[in-house]
C-alpha positions as protocol buffer text, in pm:
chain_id: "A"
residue {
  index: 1
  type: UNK
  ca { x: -2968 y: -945 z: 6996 }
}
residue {
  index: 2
  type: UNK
  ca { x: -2844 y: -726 z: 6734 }
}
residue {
  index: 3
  type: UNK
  ca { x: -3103 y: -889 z: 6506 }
}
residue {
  index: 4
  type: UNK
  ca { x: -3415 y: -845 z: 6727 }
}
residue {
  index: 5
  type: UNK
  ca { x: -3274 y: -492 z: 6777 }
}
residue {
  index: 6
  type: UNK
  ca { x: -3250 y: -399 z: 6398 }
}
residue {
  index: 7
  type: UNK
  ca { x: -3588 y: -615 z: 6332 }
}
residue {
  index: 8
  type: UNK
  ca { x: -3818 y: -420 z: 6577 }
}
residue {
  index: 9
  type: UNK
  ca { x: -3687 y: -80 z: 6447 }
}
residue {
  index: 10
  type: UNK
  ca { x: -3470 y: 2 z: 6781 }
}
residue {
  index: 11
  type: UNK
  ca { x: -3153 y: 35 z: 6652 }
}
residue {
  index: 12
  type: UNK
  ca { x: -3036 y: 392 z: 6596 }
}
residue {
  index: 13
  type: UNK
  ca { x: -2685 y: 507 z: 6467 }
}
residue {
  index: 14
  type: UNK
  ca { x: -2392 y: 475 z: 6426 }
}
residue {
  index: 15
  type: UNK
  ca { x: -2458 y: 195 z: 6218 }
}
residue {
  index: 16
  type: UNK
  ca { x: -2419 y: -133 z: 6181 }
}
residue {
  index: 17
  type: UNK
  ca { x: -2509 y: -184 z: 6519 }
}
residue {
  index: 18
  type: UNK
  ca { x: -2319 y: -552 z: 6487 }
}
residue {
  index: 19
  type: UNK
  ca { x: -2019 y: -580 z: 6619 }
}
residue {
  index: 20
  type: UNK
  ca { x: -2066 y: -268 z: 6846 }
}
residue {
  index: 21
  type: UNK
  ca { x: -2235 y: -211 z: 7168 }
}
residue {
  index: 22
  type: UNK
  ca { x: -2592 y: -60 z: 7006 }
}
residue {
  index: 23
  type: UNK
  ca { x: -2708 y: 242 z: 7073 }
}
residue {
  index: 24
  type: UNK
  ca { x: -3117 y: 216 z: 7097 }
}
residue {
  index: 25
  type: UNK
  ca { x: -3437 y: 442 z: 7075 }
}
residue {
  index: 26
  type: UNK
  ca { x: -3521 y: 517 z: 7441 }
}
residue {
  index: 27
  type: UNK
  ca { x: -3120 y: 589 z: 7556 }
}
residue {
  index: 28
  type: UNK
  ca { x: -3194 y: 941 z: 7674 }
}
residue {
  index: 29
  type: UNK
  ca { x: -3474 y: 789 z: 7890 }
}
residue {
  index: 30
  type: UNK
  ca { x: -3325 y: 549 z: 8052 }
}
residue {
  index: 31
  type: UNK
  ca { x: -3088 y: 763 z: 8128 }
}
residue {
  index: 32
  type: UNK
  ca { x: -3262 y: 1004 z: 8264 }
}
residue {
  index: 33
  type: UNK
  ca { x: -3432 y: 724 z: 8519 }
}
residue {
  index: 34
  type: UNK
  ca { x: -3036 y: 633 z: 8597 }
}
residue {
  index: 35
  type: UNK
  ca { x: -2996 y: 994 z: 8700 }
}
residue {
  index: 36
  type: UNK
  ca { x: -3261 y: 975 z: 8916 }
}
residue {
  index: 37
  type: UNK
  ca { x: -3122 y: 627 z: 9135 }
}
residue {
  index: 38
  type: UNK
  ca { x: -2920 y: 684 z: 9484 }
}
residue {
  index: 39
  type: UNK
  ca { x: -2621 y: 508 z: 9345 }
}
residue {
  index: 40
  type: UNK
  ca { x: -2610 y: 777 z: 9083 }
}
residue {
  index: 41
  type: UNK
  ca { x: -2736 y: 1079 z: 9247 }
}
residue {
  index: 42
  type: UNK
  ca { x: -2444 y: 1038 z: 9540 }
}
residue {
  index: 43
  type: UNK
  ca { x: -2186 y: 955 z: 9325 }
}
residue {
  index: 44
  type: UNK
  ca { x: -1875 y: 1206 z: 9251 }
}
residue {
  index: 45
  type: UNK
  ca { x: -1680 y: 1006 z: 8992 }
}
residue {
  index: 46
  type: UNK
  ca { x: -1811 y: 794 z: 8758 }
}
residue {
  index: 47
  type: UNK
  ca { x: -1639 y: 569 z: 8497 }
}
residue {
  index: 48
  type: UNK
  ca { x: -1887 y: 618 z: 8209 }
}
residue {
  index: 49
  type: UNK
  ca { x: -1802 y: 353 z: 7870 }
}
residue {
  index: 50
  type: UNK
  ca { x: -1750 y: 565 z: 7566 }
}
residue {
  index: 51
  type: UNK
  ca { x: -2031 y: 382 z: 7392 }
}
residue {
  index: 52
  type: UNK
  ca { x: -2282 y: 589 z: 7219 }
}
residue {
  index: 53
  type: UNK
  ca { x: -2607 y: 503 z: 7448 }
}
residue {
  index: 54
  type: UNK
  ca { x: -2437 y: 618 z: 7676 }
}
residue {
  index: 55
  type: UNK
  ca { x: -2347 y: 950 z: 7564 }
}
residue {
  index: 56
  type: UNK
  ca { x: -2707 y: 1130 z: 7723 }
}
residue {
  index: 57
  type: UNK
  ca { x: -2575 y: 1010 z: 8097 }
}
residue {
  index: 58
  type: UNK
  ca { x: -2203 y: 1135 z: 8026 }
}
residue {
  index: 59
  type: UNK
  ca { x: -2370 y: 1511 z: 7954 }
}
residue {
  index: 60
  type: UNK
  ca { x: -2593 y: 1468 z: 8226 }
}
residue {
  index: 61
  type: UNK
  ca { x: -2336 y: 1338 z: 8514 }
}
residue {
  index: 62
  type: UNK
  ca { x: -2090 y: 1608 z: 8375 }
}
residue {
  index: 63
  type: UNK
  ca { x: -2412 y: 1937 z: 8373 }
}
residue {
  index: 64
  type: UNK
  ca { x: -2450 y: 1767 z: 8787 }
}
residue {
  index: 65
  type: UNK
  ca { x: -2108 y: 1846 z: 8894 }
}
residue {
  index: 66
  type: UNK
  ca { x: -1998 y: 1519 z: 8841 }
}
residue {
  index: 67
  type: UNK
  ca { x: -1632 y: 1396 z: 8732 }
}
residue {
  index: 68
  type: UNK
  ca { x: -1696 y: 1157 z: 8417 }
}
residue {
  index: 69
  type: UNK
  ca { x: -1390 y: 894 z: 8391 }
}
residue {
  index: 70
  type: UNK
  ca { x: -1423 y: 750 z: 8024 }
}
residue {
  index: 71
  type: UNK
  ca { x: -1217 y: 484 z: 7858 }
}
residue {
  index: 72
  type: UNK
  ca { x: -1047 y: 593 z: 7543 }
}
residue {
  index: 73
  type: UNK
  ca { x: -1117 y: 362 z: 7244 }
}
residue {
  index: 74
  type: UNK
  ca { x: -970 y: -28 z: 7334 }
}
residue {
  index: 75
  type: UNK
  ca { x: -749 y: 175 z: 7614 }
}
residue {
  index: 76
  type: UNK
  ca { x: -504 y: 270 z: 7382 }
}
residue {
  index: 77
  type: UNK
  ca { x: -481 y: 625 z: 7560 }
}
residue {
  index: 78
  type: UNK
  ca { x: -565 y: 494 z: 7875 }
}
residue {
  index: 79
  type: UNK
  ca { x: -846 y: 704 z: 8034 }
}
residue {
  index: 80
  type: UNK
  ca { x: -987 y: 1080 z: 7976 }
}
residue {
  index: 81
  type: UNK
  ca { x: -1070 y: 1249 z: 8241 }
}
residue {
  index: 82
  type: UNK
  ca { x: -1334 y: 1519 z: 8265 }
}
residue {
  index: 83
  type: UNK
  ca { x: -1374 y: 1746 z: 8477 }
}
residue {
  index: 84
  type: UNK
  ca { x: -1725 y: 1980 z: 8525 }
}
residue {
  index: 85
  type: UNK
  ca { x: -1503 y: 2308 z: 8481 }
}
residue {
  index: 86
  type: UNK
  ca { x: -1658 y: 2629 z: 8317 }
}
residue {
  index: 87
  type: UNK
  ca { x: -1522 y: 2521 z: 7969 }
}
residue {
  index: 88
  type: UNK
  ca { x: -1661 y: 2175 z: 7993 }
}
residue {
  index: 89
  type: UNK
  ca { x: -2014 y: 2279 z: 8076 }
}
residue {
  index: 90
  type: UNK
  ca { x: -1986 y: 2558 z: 7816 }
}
residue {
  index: 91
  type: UNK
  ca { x: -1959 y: 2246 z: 7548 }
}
residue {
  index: 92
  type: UNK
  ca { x: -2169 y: 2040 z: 7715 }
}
residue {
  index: 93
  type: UNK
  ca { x: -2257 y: 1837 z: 7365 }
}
residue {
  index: 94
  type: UNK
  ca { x: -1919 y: 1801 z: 7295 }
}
residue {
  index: 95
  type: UNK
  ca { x: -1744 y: 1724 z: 7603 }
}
residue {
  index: 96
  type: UNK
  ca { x: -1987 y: 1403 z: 7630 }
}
residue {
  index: 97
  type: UNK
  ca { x: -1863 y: 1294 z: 7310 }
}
residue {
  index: 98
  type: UNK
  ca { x: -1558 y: 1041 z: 7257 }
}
residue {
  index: 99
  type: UNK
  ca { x: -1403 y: 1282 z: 7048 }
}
residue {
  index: 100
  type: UNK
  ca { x: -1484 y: 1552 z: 7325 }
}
residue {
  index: 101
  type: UNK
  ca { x: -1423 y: 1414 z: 7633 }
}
residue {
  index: 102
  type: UNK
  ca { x: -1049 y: 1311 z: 7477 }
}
residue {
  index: 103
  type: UNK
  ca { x: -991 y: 1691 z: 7368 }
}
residue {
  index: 104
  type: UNK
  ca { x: -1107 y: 1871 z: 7667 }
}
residue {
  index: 105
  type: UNK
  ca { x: -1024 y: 1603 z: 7937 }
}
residue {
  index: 106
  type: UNK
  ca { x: -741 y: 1457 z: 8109 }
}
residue {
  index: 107
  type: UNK
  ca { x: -626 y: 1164 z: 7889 }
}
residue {
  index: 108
  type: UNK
  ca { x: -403 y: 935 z: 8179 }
}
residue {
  index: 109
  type: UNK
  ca { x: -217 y: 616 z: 8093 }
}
residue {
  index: 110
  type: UNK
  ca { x: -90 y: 532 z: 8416 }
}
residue {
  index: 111
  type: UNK
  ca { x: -356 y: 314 z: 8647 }
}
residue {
  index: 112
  type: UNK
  ca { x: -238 y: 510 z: 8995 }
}
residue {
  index: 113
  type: UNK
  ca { x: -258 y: 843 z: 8874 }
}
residue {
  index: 114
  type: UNK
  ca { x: -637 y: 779 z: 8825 }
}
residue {
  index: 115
  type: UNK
  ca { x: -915 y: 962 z: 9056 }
}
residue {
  index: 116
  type: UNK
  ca { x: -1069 y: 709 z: 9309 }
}
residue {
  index: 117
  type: UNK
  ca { x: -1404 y: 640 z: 9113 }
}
residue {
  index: 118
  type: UNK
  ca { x: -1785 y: 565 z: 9292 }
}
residue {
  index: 119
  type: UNK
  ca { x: -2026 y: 402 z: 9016 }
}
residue {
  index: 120
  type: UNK
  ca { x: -1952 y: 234 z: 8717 }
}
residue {
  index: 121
  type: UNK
  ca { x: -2188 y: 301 z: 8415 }
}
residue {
  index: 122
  type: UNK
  ca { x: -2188 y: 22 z: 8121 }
}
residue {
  index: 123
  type: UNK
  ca { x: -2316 y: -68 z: 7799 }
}
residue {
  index: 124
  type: UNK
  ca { x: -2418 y: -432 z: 7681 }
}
residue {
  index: 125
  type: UNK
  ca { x: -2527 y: -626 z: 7353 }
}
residue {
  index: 126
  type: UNK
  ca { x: -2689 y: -829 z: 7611 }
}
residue {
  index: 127
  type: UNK
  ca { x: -2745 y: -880 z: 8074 }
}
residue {
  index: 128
  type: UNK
  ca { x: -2948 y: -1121 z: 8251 }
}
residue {
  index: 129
  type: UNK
  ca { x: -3125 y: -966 z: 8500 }
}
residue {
  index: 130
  type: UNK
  ca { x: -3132 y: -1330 z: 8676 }
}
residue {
  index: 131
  type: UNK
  ca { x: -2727 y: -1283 z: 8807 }
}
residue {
  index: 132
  type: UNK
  ca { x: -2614 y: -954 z: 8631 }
}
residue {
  index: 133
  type: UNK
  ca { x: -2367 y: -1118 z: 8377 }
}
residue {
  index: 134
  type: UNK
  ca { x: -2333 y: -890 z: 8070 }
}
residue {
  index: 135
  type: UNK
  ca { x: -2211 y: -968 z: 7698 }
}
residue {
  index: 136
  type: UNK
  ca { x: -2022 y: -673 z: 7495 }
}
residue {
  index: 137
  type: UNK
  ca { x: -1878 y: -682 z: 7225 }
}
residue {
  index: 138
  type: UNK
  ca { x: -1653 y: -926 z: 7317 }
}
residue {
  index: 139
  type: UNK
  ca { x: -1317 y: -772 z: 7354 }
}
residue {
  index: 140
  type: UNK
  ca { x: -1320 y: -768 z: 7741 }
}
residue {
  index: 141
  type: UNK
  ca { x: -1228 y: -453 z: 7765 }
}
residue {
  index: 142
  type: UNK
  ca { x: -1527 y: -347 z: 8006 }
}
residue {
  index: 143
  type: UNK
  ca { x: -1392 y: -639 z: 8245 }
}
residue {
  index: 144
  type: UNK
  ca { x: -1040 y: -485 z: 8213 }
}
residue {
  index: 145
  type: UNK
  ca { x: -1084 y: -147 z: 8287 }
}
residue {
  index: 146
  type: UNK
  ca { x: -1263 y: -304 z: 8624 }
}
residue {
  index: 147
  type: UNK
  ca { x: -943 y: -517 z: 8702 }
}
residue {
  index: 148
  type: UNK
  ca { x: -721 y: -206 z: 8639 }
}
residue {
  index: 149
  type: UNK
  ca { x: -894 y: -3 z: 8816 }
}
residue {
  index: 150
  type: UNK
  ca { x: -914 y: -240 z: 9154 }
}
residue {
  index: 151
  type: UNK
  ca { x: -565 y: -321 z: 9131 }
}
residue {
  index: 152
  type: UNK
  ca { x: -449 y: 70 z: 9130 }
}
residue {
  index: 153
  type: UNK
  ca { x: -688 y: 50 z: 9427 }
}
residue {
  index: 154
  type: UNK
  ca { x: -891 y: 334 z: 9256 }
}
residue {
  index: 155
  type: UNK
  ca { x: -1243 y: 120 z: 9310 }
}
residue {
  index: 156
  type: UNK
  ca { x: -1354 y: -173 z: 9561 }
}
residue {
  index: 157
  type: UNK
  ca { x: -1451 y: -505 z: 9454 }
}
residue {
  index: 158
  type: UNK
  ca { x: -1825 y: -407 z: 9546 }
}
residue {
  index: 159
  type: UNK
  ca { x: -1822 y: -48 z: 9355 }
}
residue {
  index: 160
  type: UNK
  ca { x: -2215 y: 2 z: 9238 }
}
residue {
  index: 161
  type: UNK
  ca { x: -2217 y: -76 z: 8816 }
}
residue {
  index: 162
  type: UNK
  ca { x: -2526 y: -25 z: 8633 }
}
residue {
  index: 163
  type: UNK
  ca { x: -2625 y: -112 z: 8278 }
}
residue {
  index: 164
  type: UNK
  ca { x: -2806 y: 62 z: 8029 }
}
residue {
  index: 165
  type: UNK
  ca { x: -3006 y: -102 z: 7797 }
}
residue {
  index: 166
  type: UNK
  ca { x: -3295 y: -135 z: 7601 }
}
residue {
  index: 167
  type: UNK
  ca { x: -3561 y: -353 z: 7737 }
}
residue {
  index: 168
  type: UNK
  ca { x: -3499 y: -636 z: 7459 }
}
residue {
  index: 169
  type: UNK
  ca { x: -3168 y: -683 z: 7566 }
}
residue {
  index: 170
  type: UNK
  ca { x: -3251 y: -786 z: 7957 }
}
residue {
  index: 171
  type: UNK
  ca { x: -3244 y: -1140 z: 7961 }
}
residue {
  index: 172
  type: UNK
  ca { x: -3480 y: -1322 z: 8253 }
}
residue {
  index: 173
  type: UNK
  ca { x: -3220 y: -1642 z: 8256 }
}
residue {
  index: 174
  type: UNK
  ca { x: -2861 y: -1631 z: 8414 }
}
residue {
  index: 175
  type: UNK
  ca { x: -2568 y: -1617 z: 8136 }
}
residue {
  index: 176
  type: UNK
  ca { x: -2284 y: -1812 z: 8199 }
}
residue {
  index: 177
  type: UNK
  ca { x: -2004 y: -1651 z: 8389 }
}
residue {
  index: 178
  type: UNK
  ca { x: -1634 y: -1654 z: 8315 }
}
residue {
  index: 179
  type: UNK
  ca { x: -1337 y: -1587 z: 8521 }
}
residue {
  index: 180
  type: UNK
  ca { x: -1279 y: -1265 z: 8424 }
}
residue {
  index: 181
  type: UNK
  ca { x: -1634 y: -1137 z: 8365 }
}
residue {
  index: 182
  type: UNK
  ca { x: -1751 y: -861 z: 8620 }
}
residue {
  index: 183
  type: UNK
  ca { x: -2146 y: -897 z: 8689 }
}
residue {
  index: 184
  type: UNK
  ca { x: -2377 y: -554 z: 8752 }
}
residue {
  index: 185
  type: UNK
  ca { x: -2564 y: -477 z: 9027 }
}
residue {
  index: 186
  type: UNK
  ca { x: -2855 y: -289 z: 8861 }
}
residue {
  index: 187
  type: UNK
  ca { x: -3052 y: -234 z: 8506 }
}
residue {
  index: 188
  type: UNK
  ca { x: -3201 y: 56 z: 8367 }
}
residue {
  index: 189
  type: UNK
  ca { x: -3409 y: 66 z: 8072 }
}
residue {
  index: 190
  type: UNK
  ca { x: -3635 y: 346 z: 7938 }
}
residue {
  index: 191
  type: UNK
  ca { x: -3958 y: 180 z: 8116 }
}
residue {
  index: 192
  type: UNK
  ca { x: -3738 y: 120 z: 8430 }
}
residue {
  index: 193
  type: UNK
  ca { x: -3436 y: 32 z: 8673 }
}
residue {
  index: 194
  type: UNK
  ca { x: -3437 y: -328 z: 8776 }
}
residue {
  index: 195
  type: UNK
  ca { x: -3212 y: -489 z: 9056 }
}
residue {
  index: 196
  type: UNK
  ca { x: -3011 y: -797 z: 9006 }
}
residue {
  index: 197
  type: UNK
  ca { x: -3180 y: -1075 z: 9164 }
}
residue {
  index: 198
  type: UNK
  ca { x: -2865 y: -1234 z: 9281 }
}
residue {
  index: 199
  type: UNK
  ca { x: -2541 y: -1119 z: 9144 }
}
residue {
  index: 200
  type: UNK
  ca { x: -2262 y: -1382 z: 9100 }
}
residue {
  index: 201
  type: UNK
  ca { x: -1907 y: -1244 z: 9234 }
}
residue {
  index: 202
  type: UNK
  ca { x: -1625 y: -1013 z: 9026 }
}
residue {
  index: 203
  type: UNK
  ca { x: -1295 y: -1127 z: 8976 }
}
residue {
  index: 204
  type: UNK
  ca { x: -1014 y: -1020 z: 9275 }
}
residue {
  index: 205
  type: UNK
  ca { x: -824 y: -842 z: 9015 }
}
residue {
  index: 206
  type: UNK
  ca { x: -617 y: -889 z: 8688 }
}
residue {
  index: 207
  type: UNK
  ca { x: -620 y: -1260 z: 8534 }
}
residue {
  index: 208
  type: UNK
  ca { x: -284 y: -1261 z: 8349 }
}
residue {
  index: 209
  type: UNK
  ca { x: -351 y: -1562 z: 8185 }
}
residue {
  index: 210
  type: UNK
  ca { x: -717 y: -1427 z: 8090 }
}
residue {
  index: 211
  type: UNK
  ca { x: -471 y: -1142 z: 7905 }
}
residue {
  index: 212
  type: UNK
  ca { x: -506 y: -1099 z: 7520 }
}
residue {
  index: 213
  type: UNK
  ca { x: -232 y: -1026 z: 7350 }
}
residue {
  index: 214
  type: UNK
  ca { x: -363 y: -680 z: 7254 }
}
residue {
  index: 215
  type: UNK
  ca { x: -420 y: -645 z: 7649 }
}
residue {
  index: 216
  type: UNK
  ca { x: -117 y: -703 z: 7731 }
}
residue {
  index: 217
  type: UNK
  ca { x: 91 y: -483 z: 7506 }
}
residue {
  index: 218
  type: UNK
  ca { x: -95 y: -131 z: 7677 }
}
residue {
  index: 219
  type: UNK
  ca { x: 113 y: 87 z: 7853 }
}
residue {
  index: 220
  type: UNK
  ca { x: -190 y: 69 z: 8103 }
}
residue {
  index: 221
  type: UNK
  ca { x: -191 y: -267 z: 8205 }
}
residue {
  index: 222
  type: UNK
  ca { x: 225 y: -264 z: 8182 }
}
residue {
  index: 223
  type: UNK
  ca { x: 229 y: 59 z: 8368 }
}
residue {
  index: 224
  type: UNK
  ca { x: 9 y: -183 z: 8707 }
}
residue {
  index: 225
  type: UNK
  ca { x: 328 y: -402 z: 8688 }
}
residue {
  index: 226
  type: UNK
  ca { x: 150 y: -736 z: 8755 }
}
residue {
  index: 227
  type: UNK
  ca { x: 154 y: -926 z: 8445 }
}
Protein backbone atom coordinates (compact mmCIF):
# COMPACT_ATOMS: atom_id res chain seq x y z
CA UNK A 1 0.00 0.00 0.00
CA UNK A 2 2.71 2.31 0.70
CA UNK A 3 4.02 1.47 -2.78
CA UNK A 4 0.81 2.08 -4.82
CA UNK A 5 0.57 5.23 -2.64
CA UNK A 6 4.10 6.65 -3.52
CA UNK A 7 3.68 5.18 -7.28
CA UNK A 8 0.41 7.10 -8.17
CA UNK A 9 1.83 10.40 -6.72
CA UNK A 10 -0.57 10.36 -3.43
CA UNK A 11 1.75 10.36 -0.89
CA UNK A 12 2.40 13.74 0.72
CA UNK A 13 4.77 14.49 3.74
CA UNK A 14 6.23 13.76 6.23
CA UNK A 15 8.14 11.44 4.35
CA UNK A 16 8.90 8.24 3.93
CA UNK A 17 5.47 7.39 4.14
CA UNK A 18 6.74 3.54 5.04
CA UNK A 19 6.62 2.59 8.19
CA UNK A 20 4.09 5.38 9.15
CA UNK A 21 0.44 5.73 8.80
CA UNK A 22 0.54 8.02 5.27
CA UNK A 23 -0.73 11.05 5.04
CA UNK A 24 -2.41 11.42 1.31
CA UNK A 25 -3.54 14.17 -1.25
CA UNK A 26 -7.30 14.51 -0.64
CA UNK A 27 -6.98 14.40 3.58
CA UNK A 28 -8.64 17.78 4.01
CA UNK A 29 -11.53 16.43 1.86
CA UNK A 30 -12.30 13.61 3.29
CA UNK A 31 -12.33 15.21 6.16
CA UNK A 32 -14.41 17.65 5.50
CA UNK A 33 -17.17 14.81 4.24
CA UNK A 34 -16.40 13.17 7.96
CA UNK A 35 -17.50 16.49 9.40
CA UNK A 36 -20.45 16.41 7.66
CA UNK A 37 -21.70 12.47 8.98
CA UNK A 38 -24.27 12.19 12.12
CA UNK A 39 -21.76 10.19 14.05
CA UNK A 40 -19.50 13.19 13.81
CA UNK A 41 -21.72 16.10 13.82
CA UNK A 42 -23.37 14.80 17.41
CA UNK A 43 -20.38 13.90 18.88
CA UNK A 44 -18.77 15.96 22.00
CA UNK A 45 -15.50 14.07 22.51
CA UNK A 46 -13.63 12.55 20.09
CA UNK A 47 -10.40 10.46 20.34
CA UNK A 48 -8.65 11.75 17.19
CA UNK A 49 -4.98 9.52 16.28
CA UNK A 50 -2.14 11.96 16.16
CA UNK A 51 -1.39 10.87 12.63
CA UNK A 52 -0.84 13.55 10.15
CA UNK A 53 -4.07 12.89 7.76
CA UNK A 54 -5.67 13.41 10.33
CA UNK A 55 -4.58 16.68 11.45
CA UNK A 56 -7.49 18.77 9.03
CA UNK A 57 -10.40 16.85 11.27
CA UNK A 58 -8.51 17.58 14.70
CA UNK A 59 -8.73 21.62 13.68
CA UNK A 60 -12.03 21.16 12.46
CA UNK A 61 -13.67 19.05 15.54
CA UNK A 62 -11.72 21.50 17.88
CA UNK A 63 -13.12 25.23 15.57
CA UNK A 64 -16.97 23.03 16.28
CA UNK A 65 -16.80 23.10 19.94
CA UNK A 66 -15.65 19.81 20.12
CA UNK A 67 -13.22 18.17 22.86
CA UNK A 68 -10.34 16.41 20.73
CA UNK A 69 -8.78 13.38 22.92
CA UNK A 70 -5.37 12.56 21.09
CA UNK A 71 -2.87 9.88 21.88
CA UNK A 72 0.57 11.13 22.61
CA UNK A 73 3.29 9.43 20.49
CA UNK A 74 3.29 5.25 21.36
CA UNK A 75 1.32 6.47 24.74
CA UNK A 76 4.28 7.34 26.41
CA UNK A 77 2.43 10.52 27.94
CA UNK A 78 -0.70 8.91 27.96
CA UNK A 79 -3.36 11.18 26.33
CA UNK A 80 -3.63 15.16 25.60
CA UNK A 81 -6.52 16.56 26.07
CA UNK A 82 -7.91 19.58 24.28
CA UNK A 83 -10.20 21.55 25.08
CA UNK A 84 -12.10 24.32 22.49
CA UNK A 85 -11.15 27.24 25.03
CA UNK A 86 -10.44 30.86 23.71
CA UNK A 87 -6.64 30.09 23.57
CA UNK A 88 -7.08 26.91 21.67
CA UNK A 89 -9.20 28.37 18.91
CA UNK A 90 -6.91 31.42 18.85
CA UNK A 91 -4.07 28.72 17.57
CA UNK A 92 -6.21 26.81 15.79
CA UNK A 93 -3.10 25.48 13.39
CA UNK A 94 -1.21 24.68 16.18
CA UNK A 95 -3.39 23.21 18.68
CA UNK A 96 -4.26 20.42 15.89
CA UNK A 97 -0.75 19.62 15.73
CA UNK A 98 1.04 16.74 17.84
CA UNK A 99 3.35 19.15 19.05
CA UNK A 100 0.27 21.52 19.78
CA UNK A 101 -2.27 19.62 21.10
CA UNK A 102 0.61 18.24 23.81
CA UNK A 103 1.53 22.02 24.74
CA UNK A 104 -1.81 23.52 25.05
CA UNK A 105 -3.81 20.38 26.18
CA UNK A 106 -4.28 18.25 29.07
CA UNK A 107 -1.58 15.53 28.80
CA UNK A 108 -3.30 12.51 31.36
CA UNK A 109 -1.57 9.23 32.14
CA UNK A 110 -4.05 7.73 34.23
CA UNK A 111 -6.99 5.69 32.12
CA UNK A 112 -9.95 6.91 34.78
CA UNK A 113 -9.17 10.37 34.86
CA UNK A 114 -10.02 10.42 31.09
CA UNK A 115 -13.32 12.31 29.67
CA UNK A 116 -16.02 9.73 28.60
CA UNK A 117 -15.34 9.87 24.72
CA UNK A 118 -18.32 9.49 21.67
CA UNK A 119 -16.49 8.69 18.20
CA UNK A 120 -13.31 7.37 17.53
CA UNK A 121 -11.40 8.84 14.47
CA UNK A 122 -8.44 6.55 12.92
CA UNK A 123 -5.83 6.34 10.47
CA UNK A 124 -4.81 3.12 8.40
CA UNK A 125 -2.00 1.89 5.90
CA UNK A 126 -4.82 -0.22 4.87
CA UNK A 127 -9.28 -1.30 5.82
CA UNK A 128 -11.47 -3.58 4.07
CA UNK A 129 -14.53 -2.15 3.59
CA UNK A 130 -15.91 -5.95 3.39
CA UNK A 131 -15.71 -6.33 7.65
CA UNK A 132 -13.93 -3.04 8.76
CA UNK A 133 -10.55 -4.67 9.84
CA UNK A 134 -7.75 -2.05 9.57
CA UNK A 135 -3.80 -2.47 9.29
CA UNK A 136 -1.47 0.41 10.93
CA UNK A 137 1.57 0.49 11.32
CA UNK A 138 1.72 -2.39 13.21
CA UNK A 139 2.46 -1.49 16.74
CA UNK A 140 -1.16 -2.00 18.02
CA UNK A 141 -1.30 0.89 19.59
CA UNK A 142 -4.70 2.06 17.87
CA UNK A 143 -6.20 -1.36 19.32
CA UNK A 144 -4.76 -0.38 22.76
CA UNK A 145 -5.88 2.89 23.29
CA UNK A 146 -9.53 1.15 22.47
CA UNK A 147 -8.93 -1.56 25.25
CA UNK A 148 -7.81 1.21 27.70
CA UNK A 149 -10.24 3.21 27.12
CA UNK A 150 -13.26 0.44 27.59
CA UNK A 151 -11.73 -0.88 30.56
CA UNK A 152 -11.61 2.75 32.41
CA UNK A 153 -15.21 2.51 31.18
CA UNK A 154 -14.59 5.86 29.30
CA UNK A 155 -16.18 4.26 25.82
CA UNK A 156 -18.68 1.20 25.05
CA UNK A 157 -17.77 -1.72 23.13
CA UNK A 158 -20.04 -0.31 20.20
CA UNK A 159 -18.54 3.47 20.31
CA UNK A 160 -18.91 4.77 16.40
CA UNK A 161 -14.93 4.62 14.80
CA UNK A 162 -14.37 5.88 11.44
CA UNK A 163 -11.36 5.71 9.16
CA UNK A 164 -9.84 8.06 7.00
CA UNK A 165 -8.26 7.12 4.05
CA UNK A 166 -7.46 7.55 0.66
CA UNK A 167 -9.50 5.65 -1.76
CA UNK A 168 -6.46 3.19 -2.70
CA UNK A 169 -6.24 2.05 0.62
CA UNK A 170 -10.09 0.60 0.96
CA UNK A 171 -9.82 -2.87 0.32
CA UNK A 172 -13.23 -4.70 -1.22
CA UNK A 173 -12.07 -8.25 0.53
CA UNK A 174 -12.25 -8.94 4.39
CA UNK A 175 -8.63 -8.87 6.18
CA UNK A 176 -8.04 -11.31 8.60
CA UNK A 177 -8.94 -10.47 12.14
CA UNK A 178 -6.91 -10.99 15.29
CA UNK A 179 -7.81 -11.10 18.85
CA UNK A 180 -6.96 -7.92 19.71
CA UNK A 181 -7.79 -6.01 16.50
CA UNK A 182 -10.80 -3.51 16.84
CA UNK A 183 -12.83 -3.32 13.37
CA UNK A 184 -14.52 0.30 12.15
CA UNK A 185 -17.81 0.96 11.51
CA UNK A 186 -17.47 3.50 8.65
CA UNK A 187 -14.92 4.86 5.76
CA UNK A 188 -14.39 8.14 4.50
CA UNK A 189 -12.40 9.00 1.62
CA UNK A 190 -12.19 12.30 -0.35
CA UNK A 191 -14.88 10.93 -3.05
CA UNK A 192 -16.95 9.53 -0.10
CA UNK A 193 -18.07 7.84 3.33
CA UNK A 194 -18.74 4.17 2.94
CA UNK A 195 -20.40 1.84 5.63
CA UNK A 196 -18.97 -1.43 6.69
CA UNK A 197 -20.82 -4.10 5.11
CA UNK A 198 -20.65 -6.32 8.08
CA UNK A 199 -18.31 -5.52 10.83
CA UNK A 200 -16.68 -8.47 12.71
CA UNK A 201 -16.76 -7.89 16.71
CA UNK A 202 -14.00 -5.78 19.06
CA UNK A 203 -12.26 -7.35 21.70
CA UNK A 204 -14.12 -7.19 25.51
CA UNK A 205 -11.16 -5.38 26.74
CA UNK A 206 -7.34 -5.69 27.44
CA UNK A 207 -5.62 -9.09 26.15
CA UNK A 208 -2.70 -9.36 28.61
CA UNK A 209 -1.17 -11.95 26.83
CA UNK A 210 -1.71 -9.91 23.42
CA UNK A 211 0.67 -7.26 25.63
CA UNK A 212 4.09 -6.21 24.09
CA UNK A 213 6.59 -5.69 26.18
CA UNK A 214 6.74 -1.97 25.35
CA UNK A 215 2.83 -2.11 26.23
CA UNK A 216 3.21 -3.28 29.18
CA UNK A 217 5.87 -1.14 30.78
CA UNK A 218 3.33 2.35 30.36
CA UNK A 219 2.26 3.88 33.30
CA UNK A 220 -1.13 3.82 31.32
CA UNK A 221 -1.82 0.40 30.98
CA UNK A 222 -0.12 -0.20 34.74
CA UNK A 223 -2.09 2.67 36.05
CA UNK A 224 -5.84 0.17 34.69
CA UNK A 225 -4.33 -2.46 37.11
CA UNK A 226 -5.33 -5.52 35.03
CA UNK A 227 -2.28 -6.93 33.64
Amino acid sequence: MWNILEKEGLALPPKPIYGKIPNFKGAFKASKILAETYVFRKAKTIKIDPDSPLRHIRKIALLQGKTVVMPTPRLHKGFAIVEPNTNVLRKANFASTIRGAMVLGKIINNPYDLPEVDLFIVGCVAVSQVNGVRLGKGGGFGDLEYAILLEAGKIDSNIPIAALVHDVQVLKYPLPKDAHDVPVDLIVTPSRKTSVIKRVSRPKGIICEKLSEEHSKLTIVKKLGKC
